[in-house]
N, C-alpha and C positions, 0 to 999 in steps of 0.2 A: 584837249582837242587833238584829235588824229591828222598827221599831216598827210596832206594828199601823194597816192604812191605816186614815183616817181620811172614807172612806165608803163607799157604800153604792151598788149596782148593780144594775140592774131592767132584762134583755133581753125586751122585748116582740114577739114575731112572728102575733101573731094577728092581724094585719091588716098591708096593705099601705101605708106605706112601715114596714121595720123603723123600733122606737126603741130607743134603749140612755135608760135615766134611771139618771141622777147623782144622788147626795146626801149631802152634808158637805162637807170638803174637797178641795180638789184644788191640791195643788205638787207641789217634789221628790221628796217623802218619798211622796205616793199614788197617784202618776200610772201606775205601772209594771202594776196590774191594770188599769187604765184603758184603757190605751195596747193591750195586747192584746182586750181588748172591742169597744174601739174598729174595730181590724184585724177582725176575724169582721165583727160591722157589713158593712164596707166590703165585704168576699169574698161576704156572704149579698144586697148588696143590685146587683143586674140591671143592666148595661150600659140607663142612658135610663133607671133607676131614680131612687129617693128614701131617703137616708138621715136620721133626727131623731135627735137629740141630747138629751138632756130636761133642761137644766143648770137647773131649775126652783128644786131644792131644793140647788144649792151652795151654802155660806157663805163659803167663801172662794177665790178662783180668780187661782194666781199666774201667773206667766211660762210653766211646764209647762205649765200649759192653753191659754193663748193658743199653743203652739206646738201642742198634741194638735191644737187646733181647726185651726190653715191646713192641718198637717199629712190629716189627715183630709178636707178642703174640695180639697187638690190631688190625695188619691189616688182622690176620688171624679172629679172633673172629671177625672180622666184616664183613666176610664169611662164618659164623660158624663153620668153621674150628678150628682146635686143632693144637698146639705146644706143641712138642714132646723135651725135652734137654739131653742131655748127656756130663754132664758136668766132665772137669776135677777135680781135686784137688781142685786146684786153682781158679777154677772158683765155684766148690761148698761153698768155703771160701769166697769167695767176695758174693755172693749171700744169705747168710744167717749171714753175717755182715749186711746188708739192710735188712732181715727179705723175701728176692725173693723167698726163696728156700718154701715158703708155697704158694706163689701167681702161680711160674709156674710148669708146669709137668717134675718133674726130673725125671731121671732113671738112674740105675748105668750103662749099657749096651747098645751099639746101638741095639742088641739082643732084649733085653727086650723093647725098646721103641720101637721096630718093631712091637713084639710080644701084646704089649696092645692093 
């Protein structure tokens, strides 16, 4: 039996760049809706486009997600495309324990990561 994932997904397109938002967890066990969400994102957002990420409201963000994230950051860069993060806490933490928090575009707000 599959355990039910453990968050919660919000695709936003009424404005320009898409967001996909996150919220609960994200490892092995939840990553696999994610992971597909993620891919649309990527197909829906324009060659010199902007894709955001809204990890605002994760609580807990294992290995899976640090791999969704480069994952997603190199399929975008290889449309010239940008990745846009709005990371929780938590996920600011795990991210700059690996030293990510210099490699991707963080921002404290989905506000601001609109707005860049």
């Amino acid at each position: 039996m599959q355990p039910e994932p453990q968050h919660d997904l919000l695709t936003t397109t009424a404005h320009a760049p898409d967001v996909l938002a996150v919220a609960g967890e994200l490892d092995t066990m939840t990553v696999a809706p994610l992971r597909d969400a993620v891919t649309a994102l990527i197909q829906r957002t324009p060659a010199a486009g902007t894709a955001v990420l809204d990890f605002s409201a994760v609580t807990h963000f294992g290995s899976s997600g640090i791999e969704l994230l480069l994952q997603a950051r190199g399929d975008l860069l290889a449309r010239r495309a940008a990745l846009r993060v709005v990371p929780s806490r938590q996920v600011t933490r795990v991210l700059a324990m690996m030293s990510l928090d210099r490699l991707l575009e963080l921002h404290r707000t989905r506000a601001e990561a609109l707005a860049s």
